[in-house]
BAMI-563476 format. One record per residue (C-alpha): residue number from 1; x, y, z. Coordinates in Angstrom, 1 decimal. Each point is the difference from the previous one (the first is absolute). Example, Ala and Ser with C-alpha at 12.3 -4.5 7.8 and 13.67 -1.06 7.14 Angstrom:
! residues 2
> 1_12.3_-4.5_7.8
> 2_1.4_3.4_-0.7
! end
This chain:
! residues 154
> 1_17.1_-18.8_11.2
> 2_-0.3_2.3_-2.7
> 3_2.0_1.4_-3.3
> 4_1.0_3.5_1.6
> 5_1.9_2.1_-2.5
> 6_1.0_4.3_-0.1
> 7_-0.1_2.2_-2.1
> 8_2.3_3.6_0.9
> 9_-0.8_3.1_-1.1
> 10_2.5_2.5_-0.1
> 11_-1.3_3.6_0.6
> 12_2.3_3.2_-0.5
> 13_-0.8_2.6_2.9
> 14_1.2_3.6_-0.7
> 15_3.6_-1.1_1.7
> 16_2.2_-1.4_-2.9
> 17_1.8_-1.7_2.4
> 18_-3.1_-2.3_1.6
> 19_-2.5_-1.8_-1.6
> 20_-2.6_-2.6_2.0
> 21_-1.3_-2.5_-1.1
> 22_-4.1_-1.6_0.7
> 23_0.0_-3.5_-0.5
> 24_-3.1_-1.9_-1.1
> 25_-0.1_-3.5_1.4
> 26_-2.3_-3.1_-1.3
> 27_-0.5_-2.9_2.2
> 28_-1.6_-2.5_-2.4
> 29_1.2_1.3_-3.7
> 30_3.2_0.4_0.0
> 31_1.2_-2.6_-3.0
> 32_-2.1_2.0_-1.8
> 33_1.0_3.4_1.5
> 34_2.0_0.7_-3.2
> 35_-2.7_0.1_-2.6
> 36_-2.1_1.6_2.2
> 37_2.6_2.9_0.5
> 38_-0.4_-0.2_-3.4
> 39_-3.6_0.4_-1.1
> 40_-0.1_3.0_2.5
> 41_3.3_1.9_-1.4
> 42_-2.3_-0.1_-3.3
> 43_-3.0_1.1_1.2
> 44_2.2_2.6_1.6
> 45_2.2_0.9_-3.3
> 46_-1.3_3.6_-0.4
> 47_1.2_0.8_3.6
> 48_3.2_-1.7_0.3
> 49_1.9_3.3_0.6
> 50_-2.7_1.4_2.2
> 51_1.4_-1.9_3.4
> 52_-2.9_0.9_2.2
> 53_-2.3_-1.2_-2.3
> 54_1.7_-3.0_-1.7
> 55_0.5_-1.3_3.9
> 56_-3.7_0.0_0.3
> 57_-0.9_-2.0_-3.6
> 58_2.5_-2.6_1.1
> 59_-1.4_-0.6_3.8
> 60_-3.4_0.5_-1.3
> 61_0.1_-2.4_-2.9
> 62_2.2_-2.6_1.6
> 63_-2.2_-0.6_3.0
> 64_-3.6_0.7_-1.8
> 65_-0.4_-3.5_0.8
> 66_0.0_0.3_3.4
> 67_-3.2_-0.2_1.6
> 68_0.4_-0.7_3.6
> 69_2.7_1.2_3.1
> 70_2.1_-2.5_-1.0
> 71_2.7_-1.0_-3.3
> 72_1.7_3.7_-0.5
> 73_2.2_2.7_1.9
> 74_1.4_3.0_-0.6
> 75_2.9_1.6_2.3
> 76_3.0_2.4_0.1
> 77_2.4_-3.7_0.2
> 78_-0.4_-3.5_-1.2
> 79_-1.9_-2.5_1.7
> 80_0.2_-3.8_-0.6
> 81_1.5_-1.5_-3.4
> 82_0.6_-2.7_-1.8
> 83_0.8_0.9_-3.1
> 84_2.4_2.3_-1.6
> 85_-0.5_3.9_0.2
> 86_-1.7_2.1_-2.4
> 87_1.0_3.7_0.3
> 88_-1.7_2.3_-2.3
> 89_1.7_3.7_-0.9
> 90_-2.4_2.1_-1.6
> 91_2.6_3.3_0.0
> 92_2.9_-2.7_-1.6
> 93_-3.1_-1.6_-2.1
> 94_1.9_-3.4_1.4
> 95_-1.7_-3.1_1.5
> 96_3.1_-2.1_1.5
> 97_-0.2_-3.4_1.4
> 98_2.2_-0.2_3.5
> 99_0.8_-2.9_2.2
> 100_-1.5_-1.1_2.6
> 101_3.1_-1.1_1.1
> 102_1.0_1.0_3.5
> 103_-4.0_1.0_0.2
> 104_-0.3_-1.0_3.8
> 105_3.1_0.4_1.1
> 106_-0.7_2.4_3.3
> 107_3.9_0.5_0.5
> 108_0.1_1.6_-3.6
> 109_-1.7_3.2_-1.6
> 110_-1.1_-1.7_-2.7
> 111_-0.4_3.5_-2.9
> 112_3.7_0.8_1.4
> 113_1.7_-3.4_0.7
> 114_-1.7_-2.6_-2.4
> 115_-1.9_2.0_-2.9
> 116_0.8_-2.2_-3.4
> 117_-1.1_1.4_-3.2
> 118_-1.2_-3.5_-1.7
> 119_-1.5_2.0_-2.8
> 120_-0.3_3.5_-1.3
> 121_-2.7_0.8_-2.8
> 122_-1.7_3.0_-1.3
> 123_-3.4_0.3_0.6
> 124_-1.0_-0.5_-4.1
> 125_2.0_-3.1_0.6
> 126_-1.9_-1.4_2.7
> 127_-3.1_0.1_-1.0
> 128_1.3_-1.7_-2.9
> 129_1.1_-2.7_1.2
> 130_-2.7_-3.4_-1.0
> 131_-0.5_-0.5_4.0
> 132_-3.8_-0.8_-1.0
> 133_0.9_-2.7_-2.9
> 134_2.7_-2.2_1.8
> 135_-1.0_-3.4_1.2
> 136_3.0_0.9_2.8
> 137_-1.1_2.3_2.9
> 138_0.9_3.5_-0.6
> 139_2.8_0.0_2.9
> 140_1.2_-2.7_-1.9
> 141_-0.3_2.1_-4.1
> 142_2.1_2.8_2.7
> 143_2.3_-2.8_1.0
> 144_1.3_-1.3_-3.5
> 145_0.3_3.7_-0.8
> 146_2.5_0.3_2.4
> 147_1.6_-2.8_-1.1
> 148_0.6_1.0_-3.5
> 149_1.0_3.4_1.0
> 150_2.7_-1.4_2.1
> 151_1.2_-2.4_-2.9
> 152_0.1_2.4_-2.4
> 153_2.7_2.2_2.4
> 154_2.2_-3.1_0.5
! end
């Protein structure tokens, strides 16, 4: 039981050719993971292109509502999931929505063989998105995003 939902984190070592991720894992909010992601990428605005830092805001205001062992994670690789994928790029200034399509498959590698860019915004776009004044959950605001987006290139 639970609503288990990640958030990736992209961070940009000194090798141009490998980046790693930390993934931030919720076990009870994760329909609401979205606006959460949200209200911290604010309170983090005057460090979004200071990595180091902006990583900390987001863990730090994300799970400031933990107050036991139990109901957040943080790790080099995703954990459990239910929902879709939120990967945050703080050197693209992009949060994308990915699949979690093919999440649990242990025969695949699931960044190589089953990564699906659902949505790509720019950061100023995110947080501008009325996650907070929806009667729908905010997977679900992400959701008919997606769906537009995909009409409007048919």
């Amino acid at each position: 039981m639970g609503d288990r939902a990640n958030v990736k984190i992209v961070q940009h070592s000194n090798k141009p050719d490998r980046a790693e991720n930390i993934y931030l894992y919720t076990h009870w909010g994760g329909h609401d993971l979205p606006q959460s992601l949200q209200c911290a990428m604010e309170f983090a605005r005057g460090r979004w292109t200071d990595e180091s830092y902006f990583t900390r805001c987001l863990i730090t205001e994300i799970c400031k509502s933990a107050t036991d062992a139990t109901g957040f994670g943080v790790s080099t690789y995703p954990t459990d999931n239910e929902h879709d994928i939120l990967e945050v790029d703080a050197e693209a200034q992009k949060v994308r929505l990915l699949s979690r399509e093919g999440y649990f498959d242990e025969s695949k590698d699931w960044e190589k063989e089953c990564r699906k860019v659902l949505a790509e915004l720019t950061f100023e776009e995110f947080v501008a998105l009325p996650l907070s004044y929806s009667s729908e959950t905010p997977f679900h605001v992400l959701d008919t995003l997606v769906r537009s987006k995909e009409k409007a290139t048919e």
